[in-house]
DOSE-393584 format. One line per 3 residues: number of its first residue (from 1); their letters; for each residue z, y, x of C-alpha. Coordinates in pm, whole numbers. Layout:
N
NUM	a	Z:Y:X ~ ...
***
This chain:
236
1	xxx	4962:2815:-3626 ~ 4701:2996:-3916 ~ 4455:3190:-3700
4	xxx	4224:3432:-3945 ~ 3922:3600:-3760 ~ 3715:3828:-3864
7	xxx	3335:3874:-3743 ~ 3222:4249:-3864 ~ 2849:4113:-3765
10	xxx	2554:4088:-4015 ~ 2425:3820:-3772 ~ 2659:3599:-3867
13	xxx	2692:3248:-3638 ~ 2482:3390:-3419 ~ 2636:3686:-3366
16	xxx	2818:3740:-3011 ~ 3122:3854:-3176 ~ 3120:3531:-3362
19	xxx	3062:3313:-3060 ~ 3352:3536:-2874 ~ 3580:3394:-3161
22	xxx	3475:3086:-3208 ~ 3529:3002:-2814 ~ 3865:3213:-2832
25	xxx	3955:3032:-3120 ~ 3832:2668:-2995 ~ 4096:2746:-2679
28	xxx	4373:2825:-2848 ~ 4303:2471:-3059 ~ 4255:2297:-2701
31	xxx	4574:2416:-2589 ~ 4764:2388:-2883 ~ 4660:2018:-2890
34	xxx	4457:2082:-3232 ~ 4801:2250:-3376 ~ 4586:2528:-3500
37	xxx	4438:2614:-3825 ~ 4158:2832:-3796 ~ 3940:3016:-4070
40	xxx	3684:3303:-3932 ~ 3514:3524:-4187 ~ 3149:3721:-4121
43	xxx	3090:4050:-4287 ~ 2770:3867:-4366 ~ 2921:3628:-4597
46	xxx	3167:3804:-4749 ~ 3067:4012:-5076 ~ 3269:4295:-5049
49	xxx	3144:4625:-5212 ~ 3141:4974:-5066 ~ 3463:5100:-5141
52	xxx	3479:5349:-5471 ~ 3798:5585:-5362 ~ 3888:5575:-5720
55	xxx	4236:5475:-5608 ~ 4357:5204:-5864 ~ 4482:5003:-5596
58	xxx	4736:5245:-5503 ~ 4797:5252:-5860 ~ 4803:4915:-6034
61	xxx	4474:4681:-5859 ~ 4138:4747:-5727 ~ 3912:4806:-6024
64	xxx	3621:4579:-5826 ~ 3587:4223:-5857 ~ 3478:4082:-5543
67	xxx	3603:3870:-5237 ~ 3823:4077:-5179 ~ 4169:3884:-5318
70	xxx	4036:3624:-5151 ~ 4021:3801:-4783 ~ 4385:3960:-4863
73	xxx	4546:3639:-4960 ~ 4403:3494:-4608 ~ 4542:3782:-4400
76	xxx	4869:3772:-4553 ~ 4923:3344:-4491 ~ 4782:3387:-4148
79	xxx	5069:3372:-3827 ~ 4738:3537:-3616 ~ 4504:3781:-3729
82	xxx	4183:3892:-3511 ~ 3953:4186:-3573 ~ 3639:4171:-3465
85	xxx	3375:4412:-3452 ~ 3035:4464:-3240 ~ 3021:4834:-3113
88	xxx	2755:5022:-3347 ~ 2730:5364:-3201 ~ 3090:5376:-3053
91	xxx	3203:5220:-3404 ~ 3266:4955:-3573 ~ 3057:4830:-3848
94	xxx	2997:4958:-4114 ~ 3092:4617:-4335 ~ 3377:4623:-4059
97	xxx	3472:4984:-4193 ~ 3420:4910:-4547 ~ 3687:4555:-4509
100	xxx	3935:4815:-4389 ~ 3929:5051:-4629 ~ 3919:4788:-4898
103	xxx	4247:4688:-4742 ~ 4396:4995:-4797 ~ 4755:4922:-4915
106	xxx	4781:4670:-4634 ~ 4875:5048:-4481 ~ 5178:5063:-4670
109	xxx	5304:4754:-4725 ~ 5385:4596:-4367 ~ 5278:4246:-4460
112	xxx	5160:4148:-4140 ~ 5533:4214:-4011 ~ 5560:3951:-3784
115	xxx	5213:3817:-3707 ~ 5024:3857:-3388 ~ 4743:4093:-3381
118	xxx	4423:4083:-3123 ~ 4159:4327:-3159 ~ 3750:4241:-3009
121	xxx	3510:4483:-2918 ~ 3127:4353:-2873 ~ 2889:4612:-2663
124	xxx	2588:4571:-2480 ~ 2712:4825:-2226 ~ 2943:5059:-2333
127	xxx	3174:5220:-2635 ~ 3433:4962:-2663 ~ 3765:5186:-2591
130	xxx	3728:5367:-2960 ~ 3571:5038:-3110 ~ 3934:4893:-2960
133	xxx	4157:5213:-3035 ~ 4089:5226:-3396 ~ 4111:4791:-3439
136	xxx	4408:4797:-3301 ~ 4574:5106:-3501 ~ 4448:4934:-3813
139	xxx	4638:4607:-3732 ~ 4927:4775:-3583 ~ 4960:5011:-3904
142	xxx	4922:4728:-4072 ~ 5242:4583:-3910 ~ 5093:4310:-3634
145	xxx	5198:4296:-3333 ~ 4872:4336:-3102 ~ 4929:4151:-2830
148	xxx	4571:4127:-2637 ~ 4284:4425:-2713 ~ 3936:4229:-2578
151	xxx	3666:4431:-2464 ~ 3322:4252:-2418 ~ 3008:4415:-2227
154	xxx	2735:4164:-2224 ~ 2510:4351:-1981 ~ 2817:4455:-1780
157	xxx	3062:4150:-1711 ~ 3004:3812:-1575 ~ 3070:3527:-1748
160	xxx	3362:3446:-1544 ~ 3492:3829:-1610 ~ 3426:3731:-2043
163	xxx	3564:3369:-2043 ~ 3917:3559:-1837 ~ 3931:3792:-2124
166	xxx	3919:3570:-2382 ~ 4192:3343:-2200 ~ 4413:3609:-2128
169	xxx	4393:3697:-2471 ~ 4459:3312:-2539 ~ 4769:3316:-2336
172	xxx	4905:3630:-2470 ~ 4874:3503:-2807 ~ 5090:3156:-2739
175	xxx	5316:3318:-2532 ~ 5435:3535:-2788 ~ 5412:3268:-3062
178	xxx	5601:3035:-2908 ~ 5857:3226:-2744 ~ 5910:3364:-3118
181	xxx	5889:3757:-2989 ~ 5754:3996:-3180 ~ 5743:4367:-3112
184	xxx	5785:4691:-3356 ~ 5586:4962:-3198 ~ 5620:5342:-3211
187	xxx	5438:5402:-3468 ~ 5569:5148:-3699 ~ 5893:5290:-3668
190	xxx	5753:5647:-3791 ~ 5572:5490:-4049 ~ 5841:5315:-4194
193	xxx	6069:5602:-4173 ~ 5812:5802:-4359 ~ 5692:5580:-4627
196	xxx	6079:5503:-4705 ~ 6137:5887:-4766 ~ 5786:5959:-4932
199	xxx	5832:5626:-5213 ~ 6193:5677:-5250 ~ 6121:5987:-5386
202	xxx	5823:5960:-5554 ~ 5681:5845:-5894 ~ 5617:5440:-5975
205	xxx	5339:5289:-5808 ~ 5232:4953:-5720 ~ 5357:5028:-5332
208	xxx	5646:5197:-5495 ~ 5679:4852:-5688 ~ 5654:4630:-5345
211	xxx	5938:4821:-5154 ~ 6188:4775:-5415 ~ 6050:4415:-5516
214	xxx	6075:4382:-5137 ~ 6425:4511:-5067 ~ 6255:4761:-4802
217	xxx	6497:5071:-4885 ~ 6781:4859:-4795 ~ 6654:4818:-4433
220	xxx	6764:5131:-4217 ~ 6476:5074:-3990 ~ 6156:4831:-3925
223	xxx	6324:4656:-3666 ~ 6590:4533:-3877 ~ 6304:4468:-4153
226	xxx	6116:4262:-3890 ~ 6418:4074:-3822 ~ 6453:3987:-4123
229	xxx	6084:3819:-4179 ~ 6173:3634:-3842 ~ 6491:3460:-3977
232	xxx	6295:3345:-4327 ~ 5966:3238:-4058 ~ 6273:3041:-3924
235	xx	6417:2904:-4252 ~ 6014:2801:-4353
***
């Protein structure tokens, strides 16, 4: 199992989100008997600049040379991604915010078809449900399947109440993993519907160039496309 994290803290290692992942991260090793590979990235390593809008990636490749092929090839070779972001404002991060719209395409493209998906939320007190909401659209659009959505209150829970969320989360996660179920939600199902019309009938593009690359317009649904990604997981 490839576990990528993401910390959207400036703090760093001693962050809270970081600590969150690291012991989430450092359970799913213990009960995977070390059978996990694990690679967490903070915002305040990464050098990632502001996004420009100029819309090249859509186009041919992002015009700014940065981190961020790095970061992309890493999300699409992990079998687990998690999102992490302390609540700023009932937001995430602004580096948090920038990562995502960096990753753009990843909207389009469904390359994380078949991976698990948890989302973290780090508050003092309060504004985790929108922190959560958008995290997990992100990764769901993105074509996860979220199976835990952690919410963390430091002034709120007890330590008992944070170390159950993070190994519920745990659980969820090697559950699904090893049972080999993965789930296409709502709207992946519109998505794909309406990116297969939109491409199909528009000019070449890079995501144009994926689909067809891809096979994608042969696939009458996502369901069947996810099915598919299972069976090659299965041939790998």
């Amino acid at each position: 199992m490839r576990v990528l994290a993401y910390s959207g803290s400036m703090r760093g290692h001693t962050s809270k989100t970081y600590q969150i992942i690291k012991q989430m991260t450092d359970e799913l090793k213990e009960k995977r008997m070390g059978h996990v590979e694990v690679d967490i990235l903070c915002a305040n390593n990464l050098k990632l600049e502001i996004c420009r809008g100029c819309m090249n990636c859509f186009e041919s490749k992002c015009s700014i040379v940065d981190d961020l092929s790095v970061v992309l090839n890493k999300v699409k070779s992990a079998d687990v991604v998690i999102l992490g972001s302390p609540v700023y404002v009932h937001q995430v991060t602004a580096p948090t915010k920038n990562l995502i719209d960096r990753l753009g395409t990843l909207c389009y493209l469904f390359q994380l078809l078949g991976k698990l998906g948890i989302t973290l939320s780090v508050s003092n007190t309060n504004g985790n449900k929108p922190v959560n909401a958008y995290l997990y659209k992100i990764l769901d659009t993105w074509g996860a399947d979220v199976v835990a959505n952690v919410a963390i209150q430091q002034y709120v829970q007890t330590e008992e109440q944070i170390n159950n969320a993070i190994s519920v989360a745990v659980n969820r996660v090697l559950e699904a993993y090893t049972k080999r179920e993965r789930n296409c939600s709502e709207n992946q199902k519109r998505l794909f519907n309406l990116y297969k019309n939109v491409f199909y009938n528009s000019k070449d593009s890079e995501l144009k160039k994926y689909w067809i690359e891809n096979q994608y317009f042969k696939f009458d649904d996502v369901e069947a496309l996810l099915h598919q990604k299972m069976q090659e997981l299965d041939v790998l």
